[in-house]
C-alpha positions in Angstrom: 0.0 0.0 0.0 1.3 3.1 -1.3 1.9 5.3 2.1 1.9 8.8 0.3 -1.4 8.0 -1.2 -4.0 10.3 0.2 -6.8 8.4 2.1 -8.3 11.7 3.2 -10.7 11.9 5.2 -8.8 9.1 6.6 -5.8 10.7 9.1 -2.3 9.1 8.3 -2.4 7.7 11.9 -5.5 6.1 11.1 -4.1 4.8 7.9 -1.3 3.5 9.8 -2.6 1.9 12.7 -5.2 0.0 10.2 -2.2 -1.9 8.9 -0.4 -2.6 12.0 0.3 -6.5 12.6 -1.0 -5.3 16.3 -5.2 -5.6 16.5 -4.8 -3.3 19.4 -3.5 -1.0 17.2 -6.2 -1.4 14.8 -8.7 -1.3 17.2 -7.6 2.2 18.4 -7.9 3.0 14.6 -11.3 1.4 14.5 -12.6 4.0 17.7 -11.2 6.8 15.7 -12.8 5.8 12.7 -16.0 5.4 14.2 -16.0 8.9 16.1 -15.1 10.5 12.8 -17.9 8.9 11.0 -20.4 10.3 13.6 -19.4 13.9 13.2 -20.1 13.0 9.9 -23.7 12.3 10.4 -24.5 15.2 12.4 -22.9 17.2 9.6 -25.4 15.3 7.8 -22.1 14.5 5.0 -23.0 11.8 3.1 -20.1 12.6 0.6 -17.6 12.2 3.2 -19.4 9.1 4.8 -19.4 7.3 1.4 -15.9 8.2 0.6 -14.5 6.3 3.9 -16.7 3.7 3.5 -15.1 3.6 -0.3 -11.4 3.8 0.8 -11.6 0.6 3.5 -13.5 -1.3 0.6 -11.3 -0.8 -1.7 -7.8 0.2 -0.3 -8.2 -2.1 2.7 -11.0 -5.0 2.6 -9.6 -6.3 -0.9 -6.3 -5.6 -0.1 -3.6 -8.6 -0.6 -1.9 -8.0 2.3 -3.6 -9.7 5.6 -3.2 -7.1 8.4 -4.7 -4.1 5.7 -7.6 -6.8 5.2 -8.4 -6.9 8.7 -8.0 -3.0 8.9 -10.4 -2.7 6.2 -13.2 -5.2 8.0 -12.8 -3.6 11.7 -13.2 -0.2 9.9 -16.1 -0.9 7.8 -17.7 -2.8 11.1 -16.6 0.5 13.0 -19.0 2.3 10.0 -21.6 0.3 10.2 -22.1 0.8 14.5 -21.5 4.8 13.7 -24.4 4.7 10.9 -26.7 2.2 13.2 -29.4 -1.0 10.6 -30.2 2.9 9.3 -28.5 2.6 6.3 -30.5 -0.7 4.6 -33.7 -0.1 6.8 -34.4 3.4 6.1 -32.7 3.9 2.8 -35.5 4.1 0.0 -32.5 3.2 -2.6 -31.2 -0.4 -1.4 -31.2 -2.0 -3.7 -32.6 -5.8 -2.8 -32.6 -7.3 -6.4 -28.9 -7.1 -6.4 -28.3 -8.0 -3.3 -29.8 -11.2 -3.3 -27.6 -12.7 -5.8 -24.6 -12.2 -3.4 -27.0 -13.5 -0.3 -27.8 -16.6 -2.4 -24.0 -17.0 -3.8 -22.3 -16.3 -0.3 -25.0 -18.4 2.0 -23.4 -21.4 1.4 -20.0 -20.8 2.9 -18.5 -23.3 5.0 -16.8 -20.4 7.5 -18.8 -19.6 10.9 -18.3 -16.2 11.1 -19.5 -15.7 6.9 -22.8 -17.8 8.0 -23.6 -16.0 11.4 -23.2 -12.5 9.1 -25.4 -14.0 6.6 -28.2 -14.9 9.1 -27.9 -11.5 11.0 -28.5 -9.9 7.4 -31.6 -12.1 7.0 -33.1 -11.7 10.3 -32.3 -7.6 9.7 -34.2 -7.8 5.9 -36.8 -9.8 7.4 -38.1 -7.6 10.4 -38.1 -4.4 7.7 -41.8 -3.9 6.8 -41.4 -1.8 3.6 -38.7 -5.4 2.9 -40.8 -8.5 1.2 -37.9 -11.3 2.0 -40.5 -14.2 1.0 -40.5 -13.1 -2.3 -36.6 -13.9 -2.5 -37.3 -17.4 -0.3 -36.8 -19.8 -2.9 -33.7 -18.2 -3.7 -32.0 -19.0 -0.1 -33.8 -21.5 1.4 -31.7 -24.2 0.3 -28.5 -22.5 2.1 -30.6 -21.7 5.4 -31.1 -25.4 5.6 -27.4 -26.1 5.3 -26.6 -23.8 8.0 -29.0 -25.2 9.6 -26.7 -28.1 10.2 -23.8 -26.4 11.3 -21.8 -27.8 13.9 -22.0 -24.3 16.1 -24.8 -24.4 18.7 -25.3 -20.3 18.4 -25.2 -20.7 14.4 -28.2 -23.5 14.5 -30.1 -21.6 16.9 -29.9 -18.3 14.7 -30.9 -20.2 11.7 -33.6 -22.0 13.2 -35.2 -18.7 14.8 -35.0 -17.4 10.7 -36.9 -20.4 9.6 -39.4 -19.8 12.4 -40.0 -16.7 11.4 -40.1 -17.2 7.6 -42.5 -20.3 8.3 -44.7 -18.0 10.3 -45.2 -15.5 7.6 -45.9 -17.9 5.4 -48.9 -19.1 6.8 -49.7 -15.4 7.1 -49.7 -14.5 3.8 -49.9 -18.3 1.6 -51.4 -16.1 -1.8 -48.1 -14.8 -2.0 -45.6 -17.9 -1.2 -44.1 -19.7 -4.3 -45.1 -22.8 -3.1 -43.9 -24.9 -6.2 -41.0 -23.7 -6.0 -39.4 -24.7 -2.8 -41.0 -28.2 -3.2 -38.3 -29.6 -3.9 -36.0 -28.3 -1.5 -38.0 -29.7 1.1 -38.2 -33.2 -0.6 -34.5 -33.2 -0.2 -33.9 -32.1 3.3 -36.8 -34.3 4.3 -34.1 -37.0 3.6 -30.9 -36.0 5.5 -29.9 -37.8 8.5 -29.5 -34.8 10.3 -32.5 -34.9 13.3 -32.9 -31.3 13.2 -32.6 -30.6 9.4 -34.7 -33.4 8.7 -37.6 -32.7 11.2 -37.4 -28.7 10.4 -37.9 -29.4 6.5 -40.9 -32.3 7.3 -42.8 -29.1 9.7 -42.3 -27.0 6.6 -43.5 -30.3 4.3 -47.1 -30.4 6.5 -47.5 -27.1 6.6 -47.0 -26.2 2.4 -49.2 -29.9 1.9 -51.7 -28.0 4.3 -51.7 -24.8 2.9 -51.0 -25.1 -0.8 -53.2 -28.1 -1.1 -53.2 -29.3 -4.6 -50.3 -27.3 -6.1 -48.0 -29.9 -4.1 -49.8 -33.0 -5.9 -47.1 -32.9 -8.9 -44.3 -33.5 -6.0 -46.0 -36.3 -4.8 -43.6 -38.4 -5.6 -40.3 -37.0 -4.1 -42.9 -36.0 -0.6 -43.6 -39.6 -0.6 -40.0 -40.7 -1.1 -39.4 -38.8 2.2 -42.1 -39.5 4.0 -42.6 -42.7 3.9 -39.6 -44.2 5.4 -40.1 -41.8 8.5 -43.2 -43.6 9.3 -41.0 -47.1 10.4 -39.0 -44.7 12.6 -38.7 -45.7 16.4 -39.4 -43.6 19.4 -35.8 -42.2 19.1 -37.2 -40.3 16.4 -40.6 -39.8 17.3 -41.4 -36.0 16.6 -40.6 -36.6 12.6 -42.5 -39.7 12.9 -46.0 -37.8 13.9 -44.9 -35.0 11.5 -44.7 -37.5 8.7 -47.3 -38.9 9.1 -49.2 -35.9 8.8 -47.7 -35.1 5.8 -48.7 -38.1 4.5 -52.5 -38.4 5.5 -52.6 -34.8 4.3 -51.4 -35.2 0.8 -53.6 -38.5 0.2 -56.4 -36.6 0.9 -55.7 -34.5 -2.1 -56.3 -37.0 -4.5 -60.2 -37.7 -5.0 -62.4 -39.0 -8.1 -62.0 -35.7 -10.4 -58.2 -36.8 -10.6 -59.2 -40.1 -12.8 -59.6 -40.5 -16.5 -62.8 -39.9 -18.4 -64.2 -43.2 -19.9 -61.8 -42.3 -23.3 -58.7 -42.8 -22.8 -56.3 -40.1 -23.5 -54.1 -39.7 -26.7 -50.4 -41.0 -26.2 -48.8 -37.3 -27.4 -50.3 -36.1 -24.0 -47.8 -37.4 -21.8 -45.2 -35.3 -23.4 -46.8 -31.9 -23.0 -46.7 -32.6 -19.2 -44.2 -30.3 -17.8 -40.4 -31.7 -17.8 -38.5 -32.6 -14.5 -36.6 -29.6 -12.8 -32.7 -29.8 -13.7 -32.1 -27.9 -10.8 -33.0 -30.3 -8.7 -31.0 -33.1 -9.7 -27.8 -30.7 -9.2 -28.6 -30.3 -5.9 -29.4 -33.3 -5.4 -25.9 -34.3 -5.5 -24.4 -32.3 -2.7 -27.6 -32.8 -0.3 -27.1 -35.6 2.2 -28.7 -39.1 1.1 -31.9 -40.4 2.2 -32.9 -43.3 5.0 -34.0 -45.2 2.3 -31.3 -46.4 -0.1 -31.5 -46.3 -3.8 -34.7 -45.2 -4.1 -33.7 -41.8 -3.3 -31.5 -40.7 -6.4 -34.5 -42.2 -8.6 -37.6 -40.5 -7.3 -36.6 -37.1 -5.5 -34.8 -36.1 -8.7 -36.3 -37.5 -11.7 -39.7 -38.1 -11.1 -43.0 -36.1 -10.0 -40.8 -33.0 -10.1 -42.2 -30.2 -12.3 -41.6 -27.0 -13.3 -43.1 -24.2 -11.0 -44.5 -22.2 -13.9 -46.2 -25.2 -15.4 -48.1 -26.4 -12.0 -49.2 -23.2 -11.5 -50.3 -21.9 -14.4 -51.9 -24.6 -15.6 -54.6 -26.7 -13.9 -52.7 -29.2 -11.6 -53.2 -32.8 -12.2 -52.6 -36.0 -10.7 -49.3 -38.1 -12.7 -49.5 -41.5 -11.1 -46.3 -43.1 -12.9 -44.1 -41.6 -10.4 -46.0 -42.1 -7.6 -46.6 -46.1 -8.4 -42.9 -46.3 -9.3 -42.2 -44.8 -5.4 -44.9 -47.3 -3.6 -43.4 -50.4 -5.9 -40.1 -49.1 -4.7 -41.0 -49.0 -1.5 -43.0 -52.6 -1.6 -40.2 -54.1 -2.7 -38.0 -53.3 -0.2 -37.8 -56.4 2.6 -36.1 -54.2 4.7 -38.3 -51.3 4.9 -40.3 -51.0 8.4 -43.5 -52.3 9.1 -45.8 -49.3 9.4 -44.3 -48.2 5.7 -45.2 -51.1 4.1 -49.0 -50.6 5.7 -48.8 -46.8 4.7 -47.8 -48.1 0.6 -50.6 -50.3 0.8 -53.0 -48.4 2.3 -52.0 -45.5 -0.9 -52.5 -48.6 -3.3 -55.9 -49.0 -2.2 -56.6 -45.3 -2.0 -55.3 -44.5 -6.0 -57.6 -48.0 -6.9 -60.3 -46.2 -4.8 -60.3 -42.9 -6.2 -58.5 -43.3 -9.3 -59.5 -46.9 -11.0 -58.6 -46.3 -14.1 -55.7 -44.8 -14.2 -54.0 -47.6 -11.9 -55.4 -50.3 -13.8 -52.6 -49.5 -15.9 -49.7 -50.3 -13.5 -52.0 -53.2 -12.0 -49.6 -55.9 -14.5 -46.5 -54.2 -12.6 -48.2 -54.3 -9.5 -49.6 -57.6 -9.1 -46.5 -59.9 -8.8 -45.0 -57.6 -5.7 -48.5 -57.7 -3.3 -48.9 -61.4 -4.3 -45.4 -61.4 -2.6 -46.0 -59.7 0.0 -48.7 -62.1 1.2 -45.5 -64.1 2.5 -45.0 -60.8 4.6 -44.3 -61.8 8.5 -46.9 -59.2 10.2 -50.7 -60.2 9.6 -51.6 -56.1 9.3 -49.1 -56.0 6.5 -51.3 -58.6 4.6 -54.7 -57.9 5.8 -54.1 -54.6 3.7 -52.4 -56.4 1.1 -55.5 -58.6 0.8 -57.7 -55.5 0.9 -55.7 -54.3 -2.5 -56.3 -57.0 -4.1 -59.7 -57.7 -3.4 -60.3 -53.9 -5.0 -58.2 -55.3 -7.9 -60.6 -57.9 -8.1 -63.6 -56.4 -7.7 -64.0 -52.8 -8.7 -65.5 -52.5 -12.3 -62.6 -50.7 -13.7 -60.6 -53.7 -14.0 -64.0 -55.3 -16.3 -62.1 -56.0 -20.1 -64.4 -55.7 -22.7 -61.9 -57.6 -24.9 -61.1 -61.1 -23.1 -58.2 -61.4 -25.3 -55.7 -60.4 -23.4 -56.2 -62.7 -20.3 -55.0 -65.4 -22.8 -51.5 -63.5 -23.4 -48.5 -64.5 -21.9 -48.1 -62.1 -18.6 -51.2 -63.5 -17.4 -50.5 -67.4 -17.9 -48.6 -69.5 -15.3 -45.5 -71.4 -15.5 -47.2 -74.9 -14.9 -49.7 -75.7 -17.8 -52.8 -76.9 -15.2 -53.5 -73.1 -14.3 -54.7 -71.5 -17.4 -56.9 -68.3 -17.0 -60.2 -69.3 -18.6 -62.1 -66.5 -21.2 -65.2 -64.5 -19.5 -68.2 -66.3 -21.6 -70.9 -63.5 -22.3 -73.7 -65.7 -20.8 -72.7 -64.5 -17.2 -71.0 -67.7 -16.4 -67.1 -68.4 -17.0 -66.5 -71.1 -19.1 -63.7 -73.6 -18.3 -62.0 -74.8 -21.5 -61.3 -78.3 -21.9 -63.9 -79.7 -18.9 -67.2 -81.1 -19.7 -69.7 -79.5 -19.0 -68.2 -77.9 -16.4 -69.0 -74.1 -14.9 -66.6 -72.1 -13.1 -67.6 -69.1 -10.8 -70.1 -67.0 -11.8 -69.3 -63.3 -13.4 -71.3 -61.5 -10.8 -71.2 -57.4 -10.8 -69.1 -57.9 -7.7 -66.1 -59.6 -10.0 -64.0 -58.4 -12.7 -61.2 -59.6 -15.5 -58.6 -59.8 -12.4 -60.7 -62.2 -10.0 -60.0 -65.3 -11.8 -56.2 -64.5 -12.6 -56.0 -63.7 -8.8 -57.0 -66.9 -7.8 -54.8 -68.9 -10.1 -51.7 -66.8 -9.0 -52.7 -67.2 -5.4 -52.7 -70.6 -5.7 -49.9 -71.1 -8.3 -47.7 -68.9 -4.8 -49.6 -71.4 -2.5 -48.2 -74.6 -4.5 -45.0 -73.0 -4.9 -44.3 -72.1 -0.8 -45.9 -74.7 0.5 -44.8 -72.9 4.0 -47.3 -70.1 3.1 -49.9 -72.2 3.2 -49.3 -74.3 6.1 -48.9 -71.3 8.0 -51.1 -68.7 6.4 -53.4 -70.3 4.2 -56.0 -70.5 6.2 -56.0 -67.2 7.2 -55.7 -65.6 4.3 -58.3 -67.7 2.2 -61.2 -66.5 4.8 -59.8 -62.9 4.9 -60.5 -63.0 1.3 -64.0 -64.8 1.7 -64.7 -61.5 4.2 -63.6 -59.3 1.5 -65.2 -60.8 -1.9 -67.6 -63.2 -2.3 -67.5 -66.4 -0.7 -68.9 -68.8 -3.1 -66.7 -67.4 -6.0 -63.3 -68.1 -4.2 -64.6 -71.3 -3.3 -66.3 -72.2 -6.9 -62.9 -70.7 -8.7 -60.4 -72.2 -6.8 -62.5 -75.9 -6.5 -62.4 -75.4 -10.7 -58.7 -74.5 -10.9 -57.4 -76.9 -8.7 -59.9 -79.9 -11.2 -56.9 -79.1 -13.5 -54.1 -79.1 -11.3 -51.3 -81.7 -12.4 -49.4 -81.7 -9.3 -52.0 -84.1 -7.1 -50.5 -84.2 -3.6 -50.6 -80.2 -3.5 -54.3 -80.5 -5.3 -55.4 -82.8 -2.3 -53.2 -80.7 0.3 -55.3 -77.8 -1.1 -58.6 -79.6 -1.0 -58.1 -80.4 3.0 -57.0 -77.0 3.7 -60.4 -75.6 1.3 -62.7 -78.3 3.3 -61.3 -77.4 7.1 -62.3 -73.8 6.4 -65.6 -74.6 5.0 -66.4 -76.5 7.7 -65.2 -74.9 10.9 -65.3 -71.5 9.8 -67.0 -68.6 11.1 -66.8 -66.6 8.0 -68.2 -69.6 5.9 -71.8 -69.6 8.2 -73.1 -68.4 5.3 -72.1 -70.4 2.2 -72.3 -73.6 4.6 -76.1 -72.7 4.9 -76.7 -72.1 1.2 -74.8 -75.8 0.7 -76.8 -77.7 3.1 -80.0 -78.2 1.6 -78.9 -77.9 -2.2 -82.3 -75.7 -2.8 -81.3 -73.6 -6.0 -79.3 -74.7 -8.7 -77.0 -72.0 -8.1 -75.9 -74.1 -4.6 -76.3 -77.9 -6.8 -74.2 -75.7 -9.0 -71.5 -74.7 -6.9 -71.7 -78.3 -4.8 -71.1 -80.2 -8.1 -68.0 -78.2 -8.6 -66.6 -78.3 -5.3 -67.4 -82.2 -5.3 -65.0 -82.9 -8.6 -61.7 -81.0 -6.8 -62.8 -82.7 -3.6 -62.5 -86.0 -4.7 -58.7 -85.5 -4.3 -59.1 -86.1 -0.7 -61.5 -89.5 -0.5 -62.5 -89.0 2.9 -63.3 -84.4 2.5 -65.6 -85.3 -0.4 -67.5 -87.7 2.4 -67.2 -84.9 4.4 -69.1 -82.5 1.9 -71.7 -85.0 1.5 -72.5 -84.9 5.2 -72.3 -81.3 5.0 -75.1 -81.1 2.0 -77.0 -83.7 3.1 -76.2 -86.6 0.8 -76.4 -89.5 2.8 -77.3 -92.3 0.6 -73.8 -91.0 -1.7 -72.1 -90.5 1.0 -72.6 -94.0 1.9 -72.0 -95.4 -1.8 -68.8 -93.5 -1.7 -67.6 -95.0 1.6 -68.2 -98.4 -0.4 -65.5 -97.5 -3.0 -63.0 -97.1 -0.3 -62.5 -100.7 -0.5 -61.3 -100.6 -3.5 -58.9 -97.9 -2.2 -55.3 -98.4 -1.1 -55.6 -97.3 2.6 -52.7 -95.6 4.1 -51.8 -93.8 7.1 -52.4 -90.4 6.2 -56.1 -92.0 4.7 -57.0 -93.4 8.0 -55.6 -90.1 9.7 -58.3 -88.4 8.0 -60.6 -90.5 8.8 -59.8 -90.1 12.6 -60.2 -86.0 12.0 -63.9 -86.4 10.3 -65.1 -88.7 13.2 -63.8 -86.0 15.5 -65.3 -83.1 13.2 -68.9 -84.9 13.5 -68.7 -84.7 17.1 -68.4 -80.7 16.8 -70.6 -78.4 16.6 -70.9 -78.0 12.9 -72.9 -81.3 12.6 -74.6 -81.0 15.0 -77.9 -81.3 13.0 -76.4 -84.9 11.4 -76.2 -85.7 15.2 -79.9 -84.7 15.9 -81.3 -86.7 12.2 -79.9 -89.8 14.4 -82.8 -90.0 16.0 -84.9 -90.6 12.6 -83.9 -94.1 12.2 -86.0 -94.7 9.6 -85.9 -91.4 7.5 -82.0 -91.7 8.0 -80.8 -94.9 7.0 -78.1 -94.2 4.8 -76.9 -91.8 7.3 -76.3 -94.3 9.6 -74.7 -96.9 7.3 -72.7 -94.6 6.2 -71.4 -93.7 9.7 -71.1 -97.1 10.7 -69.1 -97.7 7.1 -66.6 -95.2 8.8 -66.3 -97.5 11.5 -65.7 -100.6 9.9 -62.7 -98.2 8.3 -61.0 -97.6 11.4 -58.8 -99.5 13.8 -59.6 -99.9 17.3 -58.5 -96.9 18.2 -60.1 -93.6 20.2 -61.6 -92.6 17.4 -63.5 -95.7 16.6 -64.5 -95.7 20.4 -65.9 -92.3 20.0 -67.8 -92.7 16.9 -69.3 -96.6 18.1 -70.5 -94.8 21.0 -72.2 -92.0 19.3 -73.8 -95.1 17.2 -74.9 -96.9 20.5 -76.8 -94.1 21.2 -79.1 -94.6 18.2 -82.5 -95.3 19.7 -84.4 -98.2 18.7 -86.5 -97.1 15.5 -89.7 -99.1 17.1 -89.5 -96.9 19.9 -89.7 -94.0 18.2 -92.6 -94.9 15.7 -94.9 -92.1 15.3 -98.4 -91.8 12.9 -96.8 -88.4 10.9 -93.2 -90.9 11.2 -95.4 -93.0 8.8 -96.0 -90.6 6.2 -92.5 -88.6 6.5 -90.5 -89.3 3.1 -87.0 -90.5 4.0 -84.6 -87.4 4.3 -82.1 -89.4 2.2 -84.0 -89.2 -0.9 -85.3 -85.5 0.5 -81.5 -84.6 0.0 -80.5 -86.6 -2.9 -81.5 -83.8 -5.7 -82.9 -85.3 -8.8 -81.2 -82.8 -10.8 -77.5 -83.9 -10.1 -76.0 -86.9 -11.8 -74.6 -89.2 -8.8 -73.7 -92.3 -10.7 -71.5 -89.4 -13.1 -70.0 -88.1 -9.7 -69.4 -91.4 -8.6 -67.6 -92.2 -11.5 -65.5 -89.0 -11.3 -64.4 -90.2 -7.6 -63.2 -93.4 -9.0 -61.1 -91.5 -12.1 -59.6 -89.5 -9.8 -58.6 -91.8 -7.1 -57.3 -94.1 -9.7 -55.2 -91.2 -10.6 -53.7 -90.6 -7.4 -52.8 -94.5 -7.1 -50.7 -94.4 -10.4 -48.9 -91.4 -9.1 -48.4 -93.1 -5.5 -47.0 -95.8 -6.9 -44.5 -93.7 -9.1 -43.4 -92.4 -6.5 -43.1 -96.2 -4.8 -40.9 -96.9 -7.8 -38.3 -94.1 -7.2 -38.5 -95.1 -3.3 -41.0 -93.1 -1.9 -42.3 -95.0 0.6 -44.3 -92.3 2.8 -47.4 -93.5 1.2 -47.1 -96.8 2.1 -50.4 -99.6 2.3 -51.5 -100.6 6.2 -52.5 -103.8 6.9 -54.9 -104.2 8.7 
């Protein structure tokens, strides 16, 4: 620095003491600065002010030498406490425009002291009234959250106090707050792992979801990227837990029925007038701390649901469910994502299929092989909703195809050939090709395209984890009979399972079908309409159940007691001699004796005492007996039989007249010497497999004598 320049009105000892080495010295120059600067203002010189300010800018503050640097900043600080916040807060020529370009520039410097300058500018711009700050939010708020996760206690706690107060004057004034604009900020601070950062942005998240309403549905899929995973947090993180969660009940209610398609569908060139993902974004995307969730982060916050601000609010917002579905399939997929997120995708699965049919009829194809999955999930909430989802898929009317054509094509067929999806006949009944005569479950309003290939990939995942349905087969089978019609699962999976090539899973399935028909709660019901046979929709439905339950010998018997056909019951019991009885035969045998004695049958208990009217009933009970060994469950059933009264104590006049129940219950219009037959074509079936297997050493099926 040149020492003979002149620095007037700066003194030579102030000029020297400003470039001591000494910050005592520069101190003392900083007091005299400061007292000469206030004589200015009473002289009211503004020439002279703005020429010292000018000279330790330039001839100090960007000086290369170190101790004129620091001269120059504890001189212009010595200015700014002569001046007073008077010359910004009063001056009618700041000029705010330009000065926010250096804000936004020099808010994201790493240095302490730069960032605690930066925030005591903002918190001075933001308490001048005549000073609109939100205006410029967008601009900063990005770098107010970075500070916010400075390692300085006082720097946080400055910061936080800013975003308080620019939080509170947005819900002031909301028809002024660019909205659209910060969205995505938000989504990506929602996502650091820093507590305070990440619970500050989700407050702001609720609030702008709250307030902007449907201007935040185009970000729906970054919000839900970074909300979801908040909801499996533990009590550790609590507070963003709640916060998410309002978030995310908030912006579900912003979809509704006026986001779906018309019936027309719209033209493909559509799509690509919808506004184009904000470059921006992904820029910062990359310096902004990663997500809780993994790889679904860099996908979703970035790339999709992210719109330009100008395009969501100028034009009419709608609802783009690509991204959305992508971020829920994400998330579904994920085995290691927490419990209550899992329930919160599938719970916004069955919203979109609620409110907006057709437009996720589209992803259903995608869809559909991850919630069959998750039916294996461990917690029974996670697949009571699951269930609930695809119930909708397989009932709401929206998933009706006109054209049957495609339930033929590849994506819908199954890798073993026996589980085919049949074509929808137009005659109200679905027509299984390739079996006589044969009607699978009816098309009733309450069923769509999706019902049938349901079943056959439920089943297909039952045969193929047999685990699934030891464990949860029951359960899930009367969930769904709670959920969709009864009858239909029962008549759809009873014709499925007729074509089923692999026959030990065909009779495992069969047992299981008949346990929950039988002893049931949910089935009261459908075990009503089956005991009588009155319409020919229930001879209907036993007829089919009757050809898949002759994979089990002794369930078919079962079914017969259940409808009331004693006499076939009794003929069937004779084929069983002809039968090759093993083990697991005479186990099941044991388990019907002890089902009779329950209260299911409790009125085949109560016809014992019509001897007369009943006679196959008994024969065919005592058949059962002559099948067992002497063993508790032949005690149990011969003295249930010793109980029988005498029928010539119990003859009656109207006894005389009575027509025997047996022939009451055998319908004329069903073809028992056909069914009959069927029994003995299938059984002779399962004896040529058995004995394959006998030939490869497979001795678990092997013959008892007796």
């Amino acid at each position: 620095m040149n020492p003979e320049k002149d620095f007037a009105p700066l003194t030579p000892n102030i000029v020297r003491a400003l470039n001591d080495k000494l910050y005592e010295k520069r101190k003392v120059a900083a007091l005299e600065i400061e007292k000469l600067v206030r004589e200015f203002v009473a002289q009211n010189n503004t020439v002279q002010i703005k020429h010292v300010i000018q000279t330790l800018s330039q001839e100090f503050a960007l000086s290369q030498h170190p101790h004129s640097r620091k001269g120059g900043l504890i001189g212009l600080a010595a200015c700014s406490i002569a001046l007073g916040k008077d010359i910004v807060t009063e001056s009618n020529k700041f000029d705010l425009v330009g000065f926010i370009p250096l804000l936004r520039e020099r808010i994201y410097s790493n240095n302490q002291y730069a960032r605690q300058f930066i925030i005591s500018w903002i918190l001075v711009l933001e308490s001048v009234p005549d000073i609109n700050l939100l205006d410029y939010l967008p601009e900063i708020l990005d770098g107010l959250f970075q500070i916010l996760g400075d390692n300085g206690k006082e720097i946080r706690k400055m910061c936080e106090v800013v975003l308080g107060e620019f939080l509170k004057e947005i819900k002031k004034n909301p028809s002024s707050v660019k909205f659209a604009e910060m969205a995505n900020i938000l989504v990506i601070h929602c996502q650091t792992t820093d507590d305070l950062i990440q619970l500050t942005a989700m407050c702001w998240m609720r609030e702008f979801i709250q307030l902007a309403g449907r201007v935040m549905l185009p970000y729906s899929s970054g919000i839900l990227t970074a909300v979801l995973p908040c909801l499996a947090y533990d009590d550790r993180k609590k507070s963003i837990k709640e916060v998410a969660n309002v978030c995310n009940q908030s912006l579900m209610k912003l979809v509704t029925p006026e986001d779906d398609e018309p019936d027309e569908p719209k033209p493909a060139v559509q799509k690509q007038a919808e506004p184009n993902p904000d470059d921006s974004l992904a820029k910062q995307e990359g310096t902004a701390s990663g997500g809780p969730d993994g790889s679904c982060d860099s996908t979703f916050s970035s790339g999709i649901g992210v719109f330009t601000p100008a395009g969501t609010e100028r034009a009419p917002v709608t609802l783009h469910l690509d991204g959305i579905v992508q971020v829920l399939n994400c998330h579904l997929s994920d085995m290691a994502i927490g419990m209550m997120t899992r329930i919160a995708v599938l719970k916004w699965l069955y919203h979109l299929y609620i409110k907006t049919p057709r437009k996720m009829f589209r992803h259903t194809d995608s869809l559909f092989p991850i919630l069959l999955q998750t039916l294996s999930d461990e917690s029974d909430e996670v697949i009571l909703k699951d269930l609930e989802v695809l119930a909708e898929i397989a009932s709401s009317p929206a998933g009706q195809m006109d054209d049957p054509g495609p339930l033929d094509g590849p994506d819908l067929r199954v890798s073993h050939s026996e589980l085919q999806v049949p074509t929808p006949g137009r005659a109200g009944l679905l027509k299984t090709p390739g079996t006589k005569g044969l009607e699978c479950s009816p098309s009733t309003p309450t069923m769509n395209s999706y019902f049938y290939k349901f079943m056959i990939n439920l089943l297909k995942r039952f045969s193929s984890e047999r685990k699934l349905l030891e464990v949860r087969g029951g359960f899930i089978i009367r969930q769904l009979c709670l959920l969709l019609n009864a009858e239909n699962i029962f008549h759809s999976m009873a014709d499925i399972l007729l074509r089923e090539e692999d026959l030990k899973f065909a009779s495992t399935m069969v047992h299981t079908l008949n346990t929950i028909l039988l002893t049931s709660t949910e089935l009261f019901q459908l075990r009503n309409q089956l005991k009588d046979l009155k319409t020919p929709e229930s001879q209907n439905l036993f007829c089919c159940l009757y050809r898949s339950w002759c994979h089990s010998p002794v369930t078919t018997v079962s079914l017969c007691f259940l409808t009331q056909n004693y006499r076939h019951a009794y003929d069937l019991i004779q084929k069983f001699g002809d039968l090759e009885v093993t083990v697991d035969f005479l186990t099941e045998v044991d388990k019907l004796v002890q089902l009779i004695e329950c209260p299911i049958f409790t009125y085949l208990r109560l016809q014992l005492l019509d001897v007369k009217n009943n006679p196959y009933l008994i024969k065919a009970l005592y058949g059962l007996l002559m099948l067992l060994p002497q063993s508790s469950a032949f005690q149990l059933l011969s003295h249930r039989l010793q109980c029988v009264p005498n029928p010539e104590l119990l003859q009656t006049g109207d006894g005389l007249k009575a027509a025997p129940k047996s022939q009451k219950a055998d319908s004329p219009s069903i073809d028992y010497a056909e069914l009959l037959q069927h029994f003995e074509r299938v059984q002779k079936k399962h004896l040529e497999v058995r004995h394959q297997r006998s030939g490869r050493g497979d001795h678990l099926d092997r013959r008892v004598v007796l």
